[in-house]
N, C-alpha and C positions, 0 to 999 in steps of 0.2 A: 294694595297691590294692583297694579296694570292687567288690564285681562282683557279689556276691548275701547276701541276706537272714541276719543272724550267727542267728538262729533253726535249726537244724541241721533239726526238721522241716518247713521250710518252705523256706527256699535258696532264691525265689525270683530272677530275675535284677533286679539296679539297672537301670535303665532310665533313672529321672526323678531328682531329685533333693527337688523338690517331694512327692514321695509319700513318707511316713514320717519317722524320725528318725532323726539323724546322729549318734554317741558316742562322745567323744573324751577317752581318757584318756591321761594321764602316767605313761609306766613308767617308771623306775630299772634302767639296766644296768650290769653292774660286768664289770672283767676279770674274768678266773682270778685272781689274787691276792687280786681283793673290794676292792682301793685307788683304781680309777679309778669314778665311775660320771658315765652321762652321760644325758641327759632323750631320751625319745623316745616321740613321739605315735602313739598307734594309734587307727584310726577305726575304727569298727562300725557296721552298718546295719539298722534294723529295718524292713521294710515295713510299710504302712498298717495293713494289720489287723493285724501281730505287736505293733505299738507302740501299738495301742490297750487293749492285754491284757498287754504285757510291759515289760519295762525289762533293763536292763546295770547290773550293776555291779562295780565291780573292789576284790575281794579279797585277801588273801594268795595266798591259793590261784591265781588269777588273775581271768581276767574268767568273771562267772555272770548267768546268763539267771533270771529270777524274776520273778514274775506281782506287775502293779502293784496296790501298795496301793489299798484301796478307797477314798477320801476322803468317801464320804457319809455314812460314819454320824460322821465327826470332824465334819462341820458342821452349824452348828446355824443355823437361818435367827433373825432378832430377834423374829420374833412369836410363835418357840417357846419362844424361852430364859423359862424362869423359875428365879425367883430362889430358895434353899434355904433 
């Protein structure tokens, strides 16, 4: 169950649901033998200010905390674009 902020410097408590963002990945479990696996959902929560600056994502290694891309310098407004 979700009860505070997956940001370890922050841990904030959930409270609202409305405040920040919810991240829901698909793990793969397997027995001990590695022959059965079965689906299961794990949720994470970032509060408002952790999820204005950060993201989840899940790796091999497992789930990682990492500072969101910048998207302004990828966009280009139409009265800037020129042509090459």
């Amino acid at each position: 169950m979700l009860d505070h902020c997956a940001n370890p410097q922050c841990a904030k408590p959930l409270r609202y649901l409305r405040e920040g963002r919810i991240f829901v990945f698909d793990s793969l479990t397997s027995t001990s033998d590695g022959v059965k696996r079965a689906h299961r959902l794990e949720h994470y929560w970032l509060c408002g200010d952790c999820s204005k600056k950060l993201i989840l994502e899940m790796t091999q290694q497992g789930i990682r905390l990492d500072a969101k891309p910048d998207r302004t310098d990828s966009f280009v407004h139409g009265r800037q674009a020129r042509a090459s």
